[in-house]
N, C-alpha and C positions, 0 to 999 in steps of 0.2 A: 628363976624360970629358965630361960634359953643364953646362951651368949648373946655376944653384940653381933648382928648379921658382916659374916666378912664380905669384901669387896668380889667383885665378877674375877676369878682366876684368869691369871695371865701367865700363858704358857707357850712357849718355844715351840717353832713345828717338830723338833725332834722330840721334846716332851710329850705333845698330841701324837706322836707317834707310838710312843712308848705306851700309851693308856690306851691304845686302840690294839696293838699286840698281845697286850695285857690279857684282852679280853675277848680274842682269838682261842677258841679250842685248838691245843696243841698237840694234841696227839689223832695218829688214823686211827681209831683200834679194828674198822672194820675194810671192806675192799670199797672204793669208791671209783666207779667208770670213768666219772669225768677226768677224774685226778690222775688216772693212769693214760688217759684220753693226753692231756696235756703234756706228759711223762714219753710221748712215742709208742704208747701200747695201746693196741686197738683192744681191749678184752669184750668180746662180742659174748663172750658166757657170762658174763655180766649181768647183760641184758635180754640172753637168746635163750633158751625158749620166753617168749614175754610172759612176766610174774601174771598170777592168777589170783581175783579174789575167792573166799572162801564161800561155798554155796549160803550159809548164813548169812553172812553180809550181804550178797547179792541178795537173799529173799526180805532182809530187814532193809536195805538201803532201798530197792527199788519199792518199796508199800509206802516208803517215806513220799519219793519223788512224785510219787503218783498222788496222795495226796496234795503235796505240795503245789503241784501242776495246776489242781482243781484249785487251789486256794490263788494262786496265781491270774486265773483264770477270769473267777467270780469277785475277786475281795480285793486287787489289787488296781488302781487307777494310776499307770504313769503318768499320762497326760499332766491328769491333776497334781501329782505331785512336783513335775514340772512347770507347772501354772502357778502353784503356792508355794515353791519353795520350801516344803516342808512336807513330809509322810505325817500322814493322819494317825491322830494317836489309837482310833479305832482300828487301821490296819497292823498296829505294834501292837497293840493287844490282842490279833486275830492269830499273826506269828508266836505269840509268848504261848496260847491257847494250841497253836500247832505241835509245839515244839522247839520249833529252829532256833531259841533260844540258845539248846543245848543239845545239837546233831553232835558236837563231838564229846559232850560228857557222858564219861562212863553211866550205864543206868544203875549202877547201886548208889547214884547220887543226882539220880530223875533224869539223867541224860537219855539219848535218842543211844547212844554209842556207835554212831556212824563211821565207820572208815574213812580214810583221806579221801580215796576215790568216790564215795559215794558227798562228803561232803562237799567235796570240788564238784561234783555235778547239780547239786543242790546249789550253789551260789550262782554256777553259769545259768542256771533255769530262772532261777528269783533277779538276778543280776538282768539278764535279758529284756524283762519288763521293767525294772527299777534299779536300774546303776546304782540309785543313792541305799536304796534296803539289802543291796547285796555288800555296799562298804558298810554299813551298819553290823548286819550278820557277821561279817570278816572281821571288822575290827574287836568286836566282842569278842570272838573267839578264838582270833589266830594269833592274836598278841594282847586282847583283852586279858582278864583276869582268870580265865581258865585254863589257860594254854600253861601261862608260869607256876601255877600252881601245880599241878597236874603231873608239871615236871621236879618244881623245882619246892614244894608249898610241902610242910609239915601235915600229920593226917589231923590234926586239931583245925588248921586252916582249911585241909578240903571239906572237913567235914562240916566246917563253919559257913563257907563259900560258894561252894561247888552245888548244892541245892538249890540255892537262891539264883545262881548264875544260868541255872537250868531250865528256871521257872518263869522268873520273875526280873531279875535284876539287871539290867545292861550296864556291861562295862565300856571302860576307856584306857587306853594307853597315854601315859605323859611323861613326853622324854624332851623333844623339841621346846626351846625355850624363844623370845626375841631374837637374841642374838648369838643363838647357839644353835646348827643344822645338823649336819653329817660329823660334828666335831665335839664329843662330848668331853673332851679335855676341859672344856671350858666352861661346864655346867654351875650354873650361879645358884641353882635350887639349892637349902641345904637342910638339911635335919641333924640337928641339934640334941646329942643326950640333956635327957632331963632326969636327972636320974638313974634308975638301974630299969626299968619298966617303961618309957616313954621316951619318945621324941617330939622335936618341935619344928616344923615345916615351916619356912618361909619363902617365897619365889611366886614366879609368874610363870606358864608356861601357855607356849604357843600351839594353834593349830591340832586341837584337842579331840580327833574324831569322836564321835561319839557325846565328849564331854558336856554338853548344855542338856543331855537328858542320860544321862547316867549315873548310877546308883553306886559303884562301888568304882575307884580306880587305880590301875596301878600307876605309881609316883615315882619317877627315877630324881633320887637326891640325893648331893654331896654329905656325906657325916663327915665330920673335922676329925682327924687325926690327934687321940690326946693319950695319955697314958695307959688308959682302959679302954680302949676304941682305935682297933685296926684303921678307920675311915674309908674312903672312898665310896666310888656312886655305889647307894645302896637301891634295893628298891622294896619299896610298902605295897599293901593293900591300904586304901584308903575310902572310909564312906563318903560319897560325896555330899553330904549334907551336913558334915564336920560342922564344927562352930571356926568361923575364921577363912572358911574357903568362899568364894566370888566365883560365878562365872559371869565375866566382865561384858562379853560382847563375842554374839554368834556370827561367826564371818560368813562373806560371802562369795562365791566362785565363778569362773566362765561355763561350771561345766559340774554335775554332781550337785545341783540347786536344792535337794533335801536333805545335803549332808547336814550333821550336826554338829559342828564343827566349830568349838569356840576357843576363847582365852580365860585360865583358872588363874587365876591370885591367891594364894596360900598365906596367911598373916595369922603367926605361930597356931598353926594349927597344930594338937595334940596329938598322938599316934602312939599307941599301946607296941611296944618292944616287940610282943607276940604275933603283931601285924606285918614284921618283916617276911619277907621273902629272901631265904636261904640268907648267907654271912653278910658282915659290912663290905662292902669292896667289890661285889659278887653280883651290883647290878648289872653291868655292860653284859658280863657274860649270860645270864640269865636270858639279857635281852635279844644276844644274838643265836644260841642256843633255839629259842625259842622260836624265831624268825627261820632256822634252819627249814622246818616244812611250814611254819604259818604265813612264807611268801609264795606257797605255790598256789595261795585263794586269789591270789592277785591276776594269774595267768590262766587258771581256771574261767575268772571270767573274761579275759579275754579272747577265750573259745569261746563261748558263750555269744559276744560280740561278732567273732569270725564267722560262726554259722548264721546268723543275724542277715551281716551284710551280703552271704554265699545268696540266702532267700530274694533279698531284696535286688541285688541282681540277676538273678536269674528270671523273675518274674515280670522287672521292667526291662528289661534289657530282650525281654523276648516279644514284650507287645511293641515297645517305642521304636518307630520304622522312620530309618535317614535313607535317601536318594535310591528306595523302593527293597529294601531290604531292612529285616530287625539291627538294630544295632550291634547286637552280640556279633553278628556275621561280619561286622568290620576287623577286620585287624587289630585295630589301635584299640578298639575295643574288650574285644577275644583275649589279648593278653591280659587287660585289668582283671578279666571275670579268672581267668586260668589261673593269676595268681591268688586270689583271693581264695578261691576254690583250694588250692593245693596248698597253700599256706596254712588256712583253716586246718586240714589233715593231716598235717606235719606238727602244728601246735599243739591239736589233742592229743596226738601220740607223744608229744614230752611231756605234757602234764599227766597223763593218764600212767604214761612207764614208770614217770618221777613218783607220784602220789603210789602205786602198788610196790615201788618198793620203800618207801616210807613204812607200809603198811605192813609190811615183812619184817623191816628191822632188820636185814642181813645187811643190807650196804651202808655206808656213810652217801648221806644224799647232799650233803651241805651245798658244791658244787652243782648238782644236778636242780638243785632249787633257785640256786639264787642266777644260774646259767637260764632256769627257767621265768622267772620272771625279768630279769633282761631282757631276753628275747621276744616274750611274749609282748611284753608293753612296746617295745620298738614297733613289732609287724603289725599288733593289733591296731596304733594308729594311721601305720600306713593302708593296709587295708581300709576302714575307716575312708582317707582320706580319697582314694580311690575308688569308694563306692560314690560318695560327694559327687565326684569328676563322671563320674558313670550317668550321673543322675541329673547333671549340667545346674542350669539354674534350681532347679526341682530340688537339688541336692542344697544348693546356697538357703531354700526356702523354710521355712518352718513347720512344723507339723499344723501349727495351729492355722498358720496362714494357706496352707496348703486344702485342710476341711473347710475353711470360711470360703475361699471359691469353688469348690465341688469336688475335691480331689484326694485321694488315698493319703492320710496323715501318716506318712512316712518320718518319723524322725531322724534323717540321715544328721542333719548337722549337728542335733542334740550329742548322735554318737560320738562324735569327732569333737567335741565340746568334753563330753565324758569322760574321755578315753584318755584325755590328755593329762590329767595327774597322774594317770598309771606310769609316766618318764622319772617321776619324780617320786609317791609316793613309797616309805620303806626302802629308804632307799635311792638315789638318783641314778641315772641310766650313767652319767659320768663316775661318782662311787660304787656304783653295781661293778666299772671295770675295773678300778682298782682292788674292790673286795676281792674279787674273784682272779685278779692276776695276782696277788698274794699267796692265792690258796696254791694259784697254778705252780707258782716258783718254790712251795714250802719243801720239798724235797733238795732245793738247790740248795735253799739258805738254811737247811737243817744240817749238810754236810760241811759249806765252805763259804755261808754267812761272816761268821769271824774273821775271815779274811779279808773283808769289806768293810769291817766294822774299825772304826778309826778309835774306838775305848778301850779295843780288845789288847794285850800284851803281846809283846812277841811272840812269848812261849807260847799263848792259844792261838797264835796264829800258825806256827810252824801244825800245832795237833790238828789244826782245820785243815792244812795242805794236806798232810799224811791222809785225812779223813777223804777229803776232796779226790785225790790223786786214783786212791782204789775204789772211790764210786764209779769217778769219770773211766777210768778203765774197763768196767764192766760196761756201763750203759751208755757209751759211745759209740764201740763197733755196733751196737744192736739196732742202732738208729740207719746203718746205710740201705739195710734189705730186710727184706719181709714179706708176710701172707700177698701184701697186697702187689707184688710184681711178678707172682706166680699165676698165669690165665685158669680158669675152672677153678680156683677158691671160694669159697664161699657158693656153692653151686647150687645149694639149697636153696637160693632164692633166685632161682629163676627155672623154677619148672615148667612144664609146656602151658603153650600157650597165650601165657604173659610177659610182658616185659620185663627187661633182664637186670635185676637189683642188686646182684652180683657183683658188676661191675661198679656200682656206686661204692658198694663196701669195702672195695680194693680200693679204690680212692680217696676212702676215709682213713681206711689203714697208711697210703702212702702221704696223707694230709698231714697226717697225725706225727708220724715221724718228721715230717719235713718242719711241722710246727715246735716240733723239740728240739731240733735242730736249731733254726733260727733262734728261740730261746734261749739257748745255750750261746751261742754267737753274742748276740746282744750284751748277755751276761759280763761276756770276756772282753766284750769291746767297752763299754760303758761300767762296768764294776757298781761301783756305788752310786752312782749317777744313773742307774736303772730307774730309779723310782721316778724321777724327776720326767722320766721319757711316757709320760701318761698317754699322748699318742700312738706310741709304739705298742703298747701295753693295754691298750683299751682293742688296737686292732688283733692282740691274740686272740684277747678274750672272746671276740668279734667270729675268729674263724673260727674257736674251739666251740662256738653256742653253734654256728652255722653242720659242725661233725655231730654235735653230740643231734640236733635236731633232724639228721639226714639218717644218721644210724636207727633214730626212734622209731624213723616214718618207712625204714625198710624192714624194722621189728613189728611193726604193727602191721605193716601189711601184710605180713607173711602168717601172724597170729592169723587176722580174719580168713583167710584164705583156708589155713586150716581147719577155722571153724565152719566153713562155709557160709559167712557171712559177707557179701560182698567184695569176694576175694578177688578177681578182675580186676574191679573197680579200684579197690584199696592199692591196688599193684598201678593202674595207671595215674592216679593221685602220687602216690609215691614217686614215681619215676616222674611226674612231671616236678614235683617241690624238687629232688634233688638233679635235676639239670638246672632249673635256676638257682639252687645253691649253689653248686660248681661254678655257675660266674661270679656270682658275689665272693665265692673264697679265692678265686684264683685273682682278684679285683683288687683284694684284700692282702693277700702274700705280694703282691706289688707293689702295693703301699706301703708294704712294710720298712723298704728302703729308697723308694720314691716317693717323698713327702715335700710339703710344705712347711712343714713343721719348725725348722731353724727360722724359716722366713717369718711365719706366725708369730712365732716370739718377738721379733724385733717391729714386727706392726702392734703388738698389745704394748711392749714401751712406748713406741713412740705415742698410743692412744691415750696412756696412762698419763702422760708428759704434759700433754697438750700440743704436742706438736702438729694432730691435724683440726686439733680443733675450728679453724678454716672449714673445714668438710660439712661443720653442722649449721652453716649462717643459712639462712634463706627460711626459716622453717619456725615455728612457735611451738613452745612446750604446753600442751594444755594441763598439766599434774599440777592438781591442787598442792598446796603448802604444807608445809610439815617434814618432820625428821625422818632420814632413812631407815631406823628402826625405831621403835618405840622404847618408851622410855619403863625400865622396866625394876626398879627401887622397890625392892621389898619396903615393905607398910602395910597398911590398911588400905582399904580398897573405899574408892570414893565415888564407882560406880551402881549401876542397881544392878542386882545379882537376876542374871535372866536363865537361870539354873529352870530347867522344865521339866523332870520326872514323870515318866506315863504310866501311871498305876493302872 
């Protein structure tokens, strides 16, 4: 049958390096804003006139939402499913009966065939009422079993798949293991040929959205390297009702309490050859490939959340009266609601820009995506946490405890309970800055990487200088001057009447370069030692999401304006987000060389050491017993399978 299960791979950081490169899309083929955004070029035709959906899609997308609203409305109990921890499987069935199953499968295989933009607005709306049914919907779809498919899936597999996925069948994604995060070097799942027609799955895998009521899922597994088998992570469909699969234990969270969200044990489960998804080797890529726009459902609903909290402040914050005036009219107050207000509008315009041009297919979004869910998940919480502070004890209270003595069941803390896996899920807000300083340097390290590279020979290193020397020549001068130091640039966005947005996009322009600038510095000052400098690198990333989301919020405002939809407004929104981004970027290019950071390092040794262990006397651990991960030995499984399928 199978081999003998190898042991958990133990692999060097330079080798975890090397299989996460690996599995990095390496070519641009198309123009991408943010990446030239990083590069010192502001390209505003990029993004300007703002992309348009097709009157189709607008007519099919919105008859969806409208339904969906009504379904929303009548058939959906948050409360309750924060009461029981769990969505009612009469509401899964009301969704599969809607649709939403399959908003983004194509309809020649029962889908809805919603665009980005309309799908992103469908998860903020469902999301809104039920955080846990809009991770449900997302994860089915946006890195479920339809997304890879779709892209990456033979037409025997869509054709086998992609109806059921539509209908009936909820997916899962399983990539995450015990003891394996953001690091798939290390992946201990493996699939075993058996044969020329079969594989054999053995592993555990962790934090299984979806997984305790899912019907088919995708598997990322190591295949061993042998004669006939390229190996590496490959990835399956897989039925989840296999013979040999467990779902062991549905966990449970501070926040998203109907997620379903478990642990699968795989013990040689069987898998038909034909169940692959694309080559051996070709899971990582698949999976990030596919994350490219399936991370923008993440920040979709974190609008979703933004407008939420803009409501709830604005409605208590106009009745609740401190020392004879509403609260909103305090200061300290005014500025929580302004930002929250202007944040919100800033956010929709980067997912709403990011998602129509997904939906174009002219640009490379990858950048634009994964800058979008960093960003979104950071503000959405602070927002969140702000409305809490807005809402004082009210905010600390609960919904429930709030109707039990007479009072408007506001779930603010729920939000902010909610909100808080968005840092982490697909992703950590700390790997979000790495991925994406990556992306931001690939231009650097495509011409004069070799020359940092300590494998490389001489001779490819002299060809890297040669390479280096006439890049730097060209796009060095280009970096001292530009649009943005020129007054009346950009004049288009500041027509009468309104505030003047002009000025901001000069700003971004001379951000933009001054951020390539420093880049390039850093480069020459630390060489190979870049990578290690994850503070420095995390603060690019920091400024380039802070331009890309100030450029969006001056595109959008200028679209509505000339639609005549709340074009004022969209203009004084705008211009308030980007005066508060301006302090944060210019907050941020300071930090860039005024840190803590050497000093940090030498307080996590000494933390590591025990040298202040002193610091922690006075205080009782109350954490139960047991090991800091679980113990995760391929076998049989000795638990009850709490596997719950909603037919």
């Amino acid at each position: 049958m199978s081999a003998t299960q190898p042991a958990q791979p133990k692999v060097t950081e330079r080798e975890a390096r090397q299989v996460a490169e690996a599995a990095r899309e390496q070519d641009w083929r198309k123009p991408s804003f943010a990446k030239e955004l990083f590069l010192g070029r502001f390209r505003l035709d990029l993004i300007h006139p703002h992309p348009l959906p097709a009157d189709e899609d607008v007519r099919r997308g919105e008859a969806f939402l409208a339904r969906l609203r009504e379904f929303c409305e009548t058939r959906i109990d948050g409360a309750r499913i924060e009461r029981e921890a769990r969505i009612p499987d009469e509401t899964v069935r009301g969704l599969k009966e809607l649709g939403a199953l399959g908003m983004k499968i194509d309809p020649k295989y029962g889908g809805l065939g919603l665009t980005q933009v309309y799908y992103n607005k469908a998860l903020a709306l469902v999301g809104s009422v039920s955080p846990a049914i809009g991770a449900l919907l997302s994860a089915h779809q946006s890195i479920g079993v339809p997304q890879p498919l779709k892209m990456f899936g033979t037409q025997e597999q869509k054709d086998t798949y992609l109806p059921r996925c539509a209908t009936t069948a909820i997916s899962a994604f399983l990539l995450t293991e015990p003891d394996v995060g953001s690091d798939p070097a290390r992946l201990a799942t493996t699939a075993v040929p058996d044969g020329d027609d079969a594989y054999v799955l053995d592993g555990v895998k962790l934090w299984t959205t979806n997984g305790v009521v899912a019907d088919l899922l995708v598997v990322m597994a190591r295949v061993p390297k042998s004669e006939h088998h390229r190996g590496g992570i490959t990835a399956f469909v897989v039925e989840a009702d296999s013979p040999g699969i467990t779902v062991e234990h549905r966990n449970a969270f501070m926040g998203l309490r109907g997620l379903e969200n478990g642990v699968t044990r795989f013990h040689r489960v069987r898998v038909p050859a034909a169940q692959r998804i694309g080559a051996e080797g070709a899971g990582l890529k698949i999976a990030l490939t596919t994350l490219n726009t399936g991370r923008l459902s993440l920040p979709a609903m974190c609008v979703g959340a933004g407008k939420w909290c803009l409501k709830i402040a604005r409605e208590w914050s106009g009745v609740r009266e401190q020392w004879g005036r509403p609260v909103a009219r305090h200061e300290a107050v005014g500025a929580k609601i302004s930002f929250i207000a202007a944040t919100t509008f800033a956010l929709e315009a980067v997912v709403d820009l990011a998602s129509q041009m997904a939906d174009e297919d002219r640009n490379d979004i990858r950048i634009e995506a994964a800058l979008a869910k960093l960003y979104g998940s950071e503000m959405a919480c602070l927002m969140a946490d702000e409305l809490v502070q807005i809402r004082g004890g009210r905010g600390f209270e609960t919904a429930e405890s709030l109707a039990a003595r007479g009072e408007r069941a506001v779930p603010a803390e729920q939000m902010l309970r909610d909100l808080r896996i968005n840092r982490i899920f697909e992703g950590s807000t700390e790997i979000m800055h790495l991925l994406i300083a990556r992306e931001a340097v690939d231009a650097h390290l495509s011409v004069a990487g070799d020359l940092i590279d300590p494998d490389k020979a001489l001779g490819d290193k002299a060809k890297a200088g040669a390479r280096a020397a006439g890049f730097y020549a060209r796009w060095l001068p280009k970096l001292a001057t530009g649009p943005g130091q020129v007054p009346g640039t950009y004049r288009a966005f500041h027509p009468n009447g309104h505030p003047d947005l002009s000025t901001h996009l000069r700003y971004v322009e001379r951000s933009a370069r001054k951020l390539a600038r420093s880049t390039f510095y850093a480069m020459s000052r630390w060489q190979g030692r870049m990578e290690t400098k994850q503070g420095f690198l995390g603060r690019i990333v920091d400024i380039g999401a802070e331009l890309f989301a100030m450029s969006a919020a001056c595109v959008r405002a200028e679209h509505l304006r000339a639609t005549g939809a709340h074009g004022r407004e969209a203009y004084q929104l705008a211009d308030a987000f980007c005066e508060q981004s301006r302090l944060r970027v210019e907050e941020l290019f300071g930090r860039l060389w005024s840190n803590t950071d050497d000093l940090d390092r030498k307080v996590v040794a000494g933390v590591l050491s025990g040298t202040y262990a002193w610091l922690e006397e006075g205080v009782l651990d109350p954490s139960g017993e047991g090991p800091w991960i679980a113990d995760a030995t391929p076998g049989p499984s000795t638990q009850k399978n709490v596997h719950r399928p909603i037919r």
